[in-house]
N, CA, C and O atoms as a DFTB+ gen file, in Angstrom:
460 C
 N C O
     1  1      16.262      -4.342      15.169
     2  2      15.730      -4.670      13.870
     3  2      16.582      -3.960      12.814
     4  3      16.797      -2.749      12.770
     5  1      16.973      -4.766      12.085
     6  2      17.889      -4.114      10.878
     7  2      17.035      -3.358       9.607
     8  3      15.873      -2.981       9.761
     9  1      17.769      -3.196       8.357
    10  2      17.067      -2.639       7.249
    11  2      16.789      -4.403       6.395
    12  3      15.944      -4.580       5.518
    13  1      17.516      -5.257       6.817
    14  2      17.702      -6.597       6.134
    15  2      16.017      -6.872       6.221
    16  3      15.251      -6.826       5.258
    17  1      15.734      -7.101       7.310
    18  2      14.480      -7.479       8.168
    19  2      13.525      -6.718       7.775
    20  3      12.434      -7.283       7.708
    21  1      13.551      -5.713       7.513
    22  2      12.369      -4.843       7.362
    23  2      12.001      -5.089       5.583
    24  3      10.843      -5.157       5.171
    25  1      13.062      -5.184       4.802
    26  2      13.263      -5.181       3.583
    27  2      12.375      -6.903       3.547
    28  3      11.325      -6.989       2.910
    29  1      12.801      -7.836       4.101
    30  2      12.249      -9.154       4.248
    31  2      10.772      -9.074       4.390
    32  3       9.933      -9.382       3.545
    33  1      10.657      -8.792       5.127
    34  2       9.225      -8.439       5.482
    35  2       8.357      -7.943       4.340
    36  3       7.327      -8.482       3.935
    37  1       9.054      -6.585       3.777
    38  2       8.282      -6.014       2.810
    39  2       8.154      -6.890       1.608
    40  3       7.122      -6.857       0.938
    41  1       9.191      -7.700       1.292
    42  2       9.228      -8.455       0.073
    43  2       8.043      -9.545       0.263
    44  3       7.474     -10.109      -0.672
    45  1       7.730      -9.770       1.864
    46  2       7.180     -11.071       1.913
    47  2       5.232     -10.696       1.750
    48  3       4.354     -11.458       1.346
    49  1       5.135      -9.536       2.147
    50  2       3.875      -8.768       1.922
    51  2       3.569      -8.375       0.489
    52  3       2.417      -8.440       0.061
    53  1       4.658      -7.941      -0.306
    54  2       4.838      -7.869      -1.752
    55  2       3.942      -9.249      -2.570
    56  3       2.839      -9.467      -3.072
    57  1       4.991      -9.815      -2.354
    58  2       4.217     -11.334      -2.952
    59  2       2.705     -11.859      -2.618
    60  3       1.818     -12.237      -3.384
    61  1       2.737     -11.744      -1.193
    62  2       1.139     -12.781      -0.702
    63  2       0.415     -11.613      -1.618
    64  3      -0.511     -12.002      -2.329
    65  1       0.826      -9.954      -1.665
    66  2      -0.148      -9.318      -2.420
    67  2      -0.229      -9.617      -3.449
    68  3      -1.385      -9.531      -3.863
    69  1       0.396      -9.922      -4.072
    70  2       0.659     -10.406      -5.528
    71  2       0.136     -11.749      -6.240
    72  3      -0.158     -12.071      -7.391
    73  1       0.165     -12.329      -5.069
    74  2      -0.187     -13.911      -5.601
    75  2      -1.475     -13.237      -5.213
    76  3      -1.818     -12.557      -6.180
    77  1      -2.451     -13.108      -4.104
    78  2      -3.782     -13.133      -4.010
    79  2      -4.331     -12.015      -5.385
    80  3      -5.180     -12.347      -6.211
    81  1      -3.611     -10.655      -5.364
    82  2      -3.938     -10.157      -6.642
    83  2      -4.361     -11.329      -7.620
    84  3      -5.565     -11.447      -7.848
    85  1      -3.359     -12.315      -8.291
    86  2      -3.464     -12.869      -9.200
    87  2      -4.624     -13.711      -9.374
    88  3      -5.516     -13.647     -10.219
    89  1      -4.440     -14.531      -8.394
    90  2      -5.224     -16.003      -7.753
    91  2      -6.896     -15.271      -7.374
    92  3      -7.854     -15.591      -8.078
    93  1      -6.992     -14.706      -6.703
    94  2      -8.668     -14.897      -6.560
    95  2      -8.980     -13.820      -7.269
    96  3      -8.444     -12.780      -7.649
    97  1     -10.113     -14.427      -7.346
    98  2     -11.742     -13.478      -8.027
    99  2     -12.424     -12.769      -7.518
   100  3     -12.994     -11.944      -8.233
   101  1     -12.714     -12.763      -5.859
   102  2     -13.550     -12.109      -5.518
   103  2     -12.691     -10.657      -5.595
   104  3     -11.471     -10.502      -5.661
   105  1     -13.745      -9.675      -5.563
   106  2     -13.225      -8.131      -5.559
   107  2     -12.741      -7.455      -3.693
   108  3     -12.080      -6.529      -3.223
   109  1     -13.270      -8.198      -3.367
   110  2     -13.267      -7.489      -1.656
   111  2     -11.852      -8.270      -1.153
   112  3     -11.540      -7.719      -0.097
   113  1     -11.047      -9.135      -1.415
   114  2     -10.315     -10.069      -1.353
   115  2      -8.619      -9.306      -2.688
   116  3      -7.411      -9.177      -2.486
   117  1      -9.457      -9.041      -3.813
   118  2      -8.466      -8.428      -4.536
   119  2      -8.480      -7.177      -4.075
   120  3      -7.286      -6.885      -4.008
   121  1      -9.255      -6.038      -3.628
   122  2      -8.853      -5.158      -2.503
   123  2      -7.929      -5.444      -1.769
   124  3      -6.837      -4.886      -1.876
   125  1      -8.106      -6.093      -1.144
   126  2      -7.400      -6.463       0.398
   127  2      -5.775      -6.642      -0.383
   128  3      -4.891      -6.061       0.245
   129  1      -5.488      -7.093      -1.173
   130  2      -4.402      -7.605      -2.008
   131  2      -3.691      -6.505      -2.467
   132  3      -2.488      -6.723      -2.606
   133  1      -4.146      -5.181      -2.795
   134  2      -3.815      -4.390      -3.374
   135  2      -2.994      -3.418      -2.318
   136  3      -1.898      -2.892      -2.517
   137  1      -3.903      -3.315      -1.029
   138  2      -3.773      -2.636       0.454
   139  2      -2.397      -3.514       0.857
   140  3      -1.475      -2.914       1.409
   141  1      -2.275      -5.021       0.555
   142  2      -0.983      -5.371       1.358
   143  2       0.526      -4.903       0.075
   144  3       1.733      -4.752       0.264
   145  1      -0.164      -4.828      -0.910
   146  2       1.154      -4.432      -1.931
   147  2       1.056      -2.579      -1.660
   148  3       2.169      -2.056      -1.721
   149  1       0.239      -1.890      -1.465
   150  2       0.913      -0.328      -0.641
   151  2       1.442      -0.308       0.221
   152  3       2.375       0.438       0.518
   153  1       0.878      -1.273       0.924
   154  2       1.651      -1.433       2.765
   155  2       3.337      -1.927       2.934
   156  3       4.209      -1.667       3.763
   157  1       3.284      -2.742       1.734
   158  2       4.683      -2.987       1.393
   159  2       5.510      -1.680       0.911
   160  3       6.533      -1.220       1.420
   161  1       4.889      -1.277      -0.050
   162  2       5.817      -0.377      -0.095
   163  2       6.147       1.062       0.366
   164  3       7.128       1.695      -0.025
   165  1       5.044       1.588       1.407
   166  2       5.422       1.914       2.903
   167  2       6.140       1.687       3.722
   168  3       6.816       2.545       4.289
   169  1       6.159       0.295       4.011
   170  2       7.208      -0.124       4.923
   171  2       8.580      -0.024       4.467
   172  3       9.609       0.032       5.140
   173  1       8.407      -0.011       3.092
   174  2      10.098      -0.623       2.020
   175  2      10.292       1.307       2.630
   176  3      11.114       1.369       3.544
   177  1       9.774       2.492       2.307
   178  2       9.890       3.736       2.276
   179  2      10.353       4.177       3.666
   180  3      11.423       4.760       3.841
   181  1       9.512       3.878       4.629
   182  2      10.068       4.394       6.021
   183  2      11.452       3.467       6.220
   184  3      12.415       4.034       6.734
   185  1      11.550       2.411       5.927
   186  2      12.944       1.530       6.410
   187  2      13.869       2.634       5.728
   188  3      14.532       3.508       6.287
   189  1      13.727       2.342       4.284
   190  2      14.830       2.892       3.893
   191  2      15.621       4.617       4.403
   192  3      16.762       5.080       4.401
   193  1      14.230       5.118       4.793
   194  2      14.437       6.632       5.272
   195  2      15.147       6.241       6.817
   196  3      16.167       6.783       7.243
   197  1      14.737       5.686       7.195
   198  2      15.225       5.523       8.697
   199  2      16.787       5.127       8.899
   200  3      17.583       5.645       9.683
   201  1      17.048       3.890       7.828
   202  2      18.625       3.534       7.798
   203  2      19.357       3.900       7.319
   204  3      20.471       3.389       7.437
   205  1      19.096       5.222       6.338
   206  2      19.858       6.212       5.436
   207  2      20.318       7.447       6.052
   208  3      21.075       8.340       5.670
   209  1      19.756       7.278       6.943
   210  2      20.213       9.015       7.517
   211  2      20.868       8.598       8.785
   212  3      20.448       7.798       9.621
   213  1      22.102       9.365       8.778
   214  2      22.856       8.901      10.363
   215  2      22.226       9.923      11.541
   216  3      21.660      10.980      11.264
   217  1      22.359       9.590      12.432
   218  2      21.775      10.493      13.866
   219  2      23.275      11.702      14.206
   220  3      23.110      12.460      15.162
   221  1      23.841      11.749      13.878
   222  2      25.119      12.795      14.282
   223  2      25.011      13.955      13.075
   224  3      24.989      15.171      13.265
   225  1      24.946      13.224      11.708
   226  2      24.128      14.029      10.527
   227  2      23.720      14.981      11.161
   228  3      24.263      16.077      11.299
   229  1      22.124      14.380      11.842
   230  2      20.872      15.404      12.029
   231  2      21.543      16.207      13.439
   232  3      21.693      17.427      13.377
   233  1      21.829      15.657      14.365
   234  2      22.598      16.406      15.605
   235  2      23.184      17.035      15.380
   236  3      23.229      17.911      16.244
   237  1      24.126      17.279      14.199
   238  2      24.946      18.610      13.678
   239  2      24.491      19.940      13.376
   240  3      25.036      20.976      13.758
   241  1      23.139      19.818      12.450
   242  2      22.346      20.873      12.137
   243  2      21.219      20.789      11.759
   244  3      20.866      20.458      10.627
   245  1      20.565      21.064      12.622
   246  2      19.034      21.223      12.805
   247  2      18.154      22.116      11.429
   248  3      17.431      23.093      11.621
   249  1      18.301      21.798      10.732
   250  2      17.759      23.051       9.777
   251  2      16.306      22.050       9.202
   252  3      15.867      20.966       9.586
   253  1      15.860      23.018       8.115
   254  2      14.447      22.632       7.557
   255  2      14.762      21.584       6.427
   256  3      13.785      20.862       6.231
   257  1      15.660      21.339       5.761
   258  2      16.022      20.878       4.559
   259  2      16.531      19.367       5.680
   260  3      16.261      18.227       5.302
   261  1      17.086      19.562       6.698
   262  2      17.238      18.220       7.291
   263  2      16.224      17.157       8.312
   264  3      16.213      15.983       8.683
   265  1      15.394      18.440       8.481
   266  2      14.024      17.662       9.024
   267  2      13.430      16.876       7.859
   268  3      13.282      15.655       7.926
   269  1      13.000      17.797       6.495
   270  2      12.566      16.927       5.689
   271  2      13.118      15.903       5.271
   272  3      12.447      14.875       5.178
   273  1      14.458      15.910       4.915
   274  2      14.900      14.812       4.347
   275  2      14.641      13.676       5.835
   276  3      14.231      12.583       5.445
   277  1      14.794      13.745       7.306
   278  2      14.316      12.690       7.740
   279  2      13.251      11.830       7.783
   280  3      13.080      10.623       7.953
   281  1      12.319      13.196       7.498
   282  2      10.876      12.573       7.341
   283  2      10.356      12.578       6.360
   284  3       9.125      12.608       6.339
   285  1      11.328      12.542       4.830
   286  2      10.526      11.910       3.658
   287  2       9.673      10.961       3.147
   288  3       8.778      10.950       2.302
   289  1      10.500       9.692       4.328
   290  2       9.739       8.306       4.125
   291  2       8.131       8.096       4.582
   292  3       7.220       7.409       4.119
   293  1       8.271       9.371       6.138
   294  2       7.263       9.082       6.447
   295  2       5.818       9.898       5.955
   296  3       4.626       9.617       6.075
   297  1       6.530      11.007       5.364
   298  2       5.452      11.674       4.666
   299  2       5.196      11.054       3.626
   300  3       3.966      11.029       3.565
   301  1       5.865      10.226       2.255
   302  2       5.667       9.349       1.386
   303  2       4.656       8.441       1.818
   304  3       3.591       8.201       1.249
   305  1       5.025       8.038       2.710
   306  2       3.951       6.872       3.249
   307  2       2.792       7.183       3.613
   308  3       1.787       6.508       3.390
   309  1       2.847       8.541       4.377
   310  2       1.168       9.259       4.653
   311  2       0.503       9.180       3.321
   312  3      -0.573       8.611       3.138
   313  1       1.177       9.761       2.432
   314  2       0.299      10.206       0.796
   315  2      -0.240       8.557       0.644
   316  3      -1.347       8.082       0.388
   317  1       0.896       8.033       0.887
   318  2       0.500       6.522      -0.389
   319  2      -0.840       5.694       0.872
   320  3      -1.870       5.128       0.506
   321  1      -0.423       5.863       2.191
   322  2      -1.884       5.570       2.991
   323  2      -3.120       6.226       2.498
   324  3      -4.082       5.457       2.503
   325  1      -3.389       7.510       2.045
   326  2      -4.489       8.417       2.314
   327  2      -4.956       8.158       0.630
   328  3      -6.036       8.561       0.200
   329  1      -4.107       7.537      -0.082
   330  2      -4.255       7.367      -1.542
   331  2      -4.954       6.391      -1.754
   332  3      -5.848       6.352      -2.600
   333  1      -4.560       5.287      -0.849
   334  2      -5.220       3.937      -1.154
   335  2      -6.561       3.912      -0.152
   336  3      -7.406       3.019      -0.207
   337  1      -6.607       4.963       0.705
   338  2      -7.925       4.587       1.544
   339  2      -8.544       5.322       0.423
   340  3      -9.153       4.547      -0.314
   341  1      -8.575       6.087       0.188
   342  2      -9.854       6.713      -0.638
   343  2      -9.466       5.724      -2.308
   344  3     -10.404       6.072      -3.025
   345  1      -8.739       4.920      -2.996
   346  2      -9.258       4.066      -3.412
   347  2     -10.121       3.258      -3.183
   348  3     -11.196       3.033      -3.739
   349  1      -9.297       2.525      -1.779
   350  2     -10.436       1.556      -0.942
   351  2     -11.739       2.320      -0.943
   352  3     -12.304       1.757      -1.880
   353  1     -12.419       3.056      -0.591
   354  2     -13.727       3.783      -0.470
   355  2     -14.277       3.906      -1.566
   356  3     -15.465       3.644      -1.755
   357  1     -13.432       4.347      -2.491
   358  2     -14.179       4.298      -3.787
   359  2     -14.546       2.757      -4.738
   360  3     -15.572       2.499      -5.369
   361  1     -13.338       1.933      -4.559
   362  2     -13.755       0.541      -4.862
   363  2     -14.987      -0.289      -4.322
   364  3     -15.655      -1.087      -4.979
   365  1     -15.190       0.121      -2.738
   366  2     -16.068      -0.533      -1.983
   367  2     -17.603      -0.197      -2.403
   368  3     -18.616      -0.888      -2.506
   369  1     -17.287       1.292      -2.614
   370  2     -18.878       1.849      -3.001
   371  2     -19.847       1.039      -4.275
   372  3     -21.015       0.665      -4.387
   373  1     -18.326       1.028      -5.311
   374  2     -19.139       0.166      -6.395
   375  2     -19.054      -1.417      -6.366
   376  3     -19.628      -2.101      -7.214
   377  1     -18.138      -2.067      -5.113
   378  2     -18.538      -3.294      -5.181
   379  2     -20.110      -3.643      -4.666
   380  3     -20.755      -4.616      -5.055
   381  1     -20.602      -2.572      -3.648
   382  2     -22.217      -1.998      -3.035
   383  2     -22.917      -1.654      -4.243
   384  3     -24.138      -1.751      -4.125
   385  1     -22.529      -1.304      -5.301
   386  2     -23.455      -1.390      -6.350
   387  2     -23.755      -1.904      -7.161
   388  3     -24.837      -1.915      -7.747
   389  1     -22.302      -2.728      -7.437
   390  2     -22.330      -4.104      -8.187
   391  2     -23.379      -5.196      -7.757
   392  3     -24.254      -5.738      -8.433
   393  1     -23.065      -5.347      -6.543
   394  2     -23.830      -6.211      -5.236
   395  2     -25.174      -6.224      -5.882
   396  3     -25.529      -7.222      -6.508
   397  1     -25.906      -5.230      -5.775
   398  2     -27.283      -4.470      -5.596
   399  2     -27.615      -5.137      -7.061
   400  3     -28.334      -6.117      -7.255
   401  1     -26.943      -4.394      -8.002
   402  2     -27.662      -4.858      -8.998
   403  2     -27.227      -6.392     -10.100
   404  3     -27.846      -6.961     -10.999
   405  1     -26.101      -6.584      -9.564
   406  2     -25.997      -8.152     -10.147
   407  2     -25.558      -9.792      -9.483
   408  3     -25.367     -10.945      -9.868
   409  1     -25.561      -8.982      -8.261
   410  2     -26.262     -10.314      -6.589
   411  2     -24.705     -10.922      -6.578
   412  3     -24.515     -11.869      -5.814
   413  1     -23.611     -10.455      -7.352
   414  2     -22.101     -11.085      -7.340
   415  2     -21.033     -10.439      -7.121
   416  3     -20.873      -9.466      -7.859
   417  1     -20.574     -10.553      -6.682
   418  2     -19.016      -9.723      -6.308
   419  2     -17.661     -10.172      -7.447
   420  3     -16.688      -9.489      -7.767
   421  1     -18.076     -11.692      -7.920
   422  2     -16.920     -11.926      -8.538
   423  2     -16.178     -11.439      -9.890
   424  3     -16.882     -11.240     -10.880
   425  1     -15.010     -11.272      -9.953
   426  2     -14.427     -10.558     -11.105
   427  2     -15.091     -11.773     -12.163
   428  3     -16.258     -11.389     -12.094
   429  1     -15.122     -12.471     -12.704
   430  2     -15.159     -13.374     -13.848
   431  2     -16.640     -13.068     -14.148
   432  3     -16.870     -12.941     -15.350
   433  1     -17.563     -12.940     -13.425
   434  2     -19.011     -12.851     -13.560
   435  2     -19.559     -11.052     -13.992
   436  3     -20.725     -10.670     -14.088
   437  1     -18.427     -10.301     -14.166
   438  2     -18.241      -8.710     -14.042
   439  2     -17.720      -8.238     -15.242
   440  3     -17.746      -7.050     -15.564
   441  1     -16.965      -9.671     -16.316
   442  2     -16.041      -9.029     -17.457
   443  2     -17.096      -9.095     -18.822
   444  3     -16.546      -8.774     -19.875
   445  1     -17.976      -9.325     -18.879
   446  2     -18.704      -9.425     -19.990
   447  2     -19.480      -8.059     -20.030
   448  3     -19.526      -7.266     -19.089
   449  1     -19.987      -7.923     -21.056
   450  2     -20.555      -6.109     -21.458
   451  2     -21.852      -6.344     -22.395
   452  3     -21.857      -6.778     -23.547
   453  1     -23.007      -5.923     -21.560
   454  2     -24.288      -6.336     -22.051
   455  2     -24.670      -4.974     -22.234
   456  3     -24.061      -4.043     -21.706
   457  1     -26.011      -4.794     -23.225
   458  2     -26.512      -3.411     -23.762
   459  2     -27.430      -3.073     -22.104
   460  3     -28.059      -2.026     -21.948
C-alpha cells in the first residue's frame, strides 16, 4: 500500500463526510459525518508519518527525539480520536434531550428560538 492510496482513501472519506455534513438534517447522521471527516484526517496523519520517515534513519539512532518524531502521526491521531469521542458523547447527550423534550432530532425543526 502506497502513500498515493492511503491519501485516496482519505480524500474519499473527506467528501462522503462532507457531502452528508451538508445534505442531511438529521443530527445522529450529521454526527456520523463529522466522525468520517476526523477519521480522514487521521488516516491523512498516520500515512503521512509513516512514508516520511525512512527505516535506516531510525536504525541509525535510537534516541527520544526519533521515537517521537515516528510516532507523531500516531499520537496526533490518538488526541484527534479521544477529541471527537467525547464530542460524540457530548452531542449524543443533547440529541437525548432534544428527543425528550421536542419528539425531533431534525436540524431544520431545532433552528427557530422560542421564549
Amino acid at each position: 500500500m502506497t502513500l498515493e492510496i492511503i491519501l485516496i482513501f482519505s480524500a474519499a472519506l473527506l467528501s462522503i463526510g462532507i457531502f452528508g455534513l451538508l445534505t442531511r438534517k438529521n443530527i445522529v447522521i450529521t454526527l456520523m459525518s463529522l466522525e468520517l471527516i476526523f477519521n480522514s484526517v487521521v488516516l491523512a496523519a498516520v500515512g503521512f508519518t509513516r512514508y516520511s520517515i525512512h527505516e535506516d534513519f531510525i536504525l541509525q539512532s535510537l534516541s527520544s527525539e526519533n521515537i517521537f518524531n515516528v510516532l507523531s502521526g500516531n499520537i496526533l491521531g490518538l488526541f484527534i480520536i479521544s477529541v471527537a469521542a467525547g464530542e460524540t458523547a457530548l452531542a449524543l447527550a443533547l440529541v437525548l434531550a432534544l428527543g425528550k423534550f421536542k419528539s425531533t432530532i431534525e436540524l431544520s425543526d431545532l433552528s427557530e428560538m422560542k421564549n
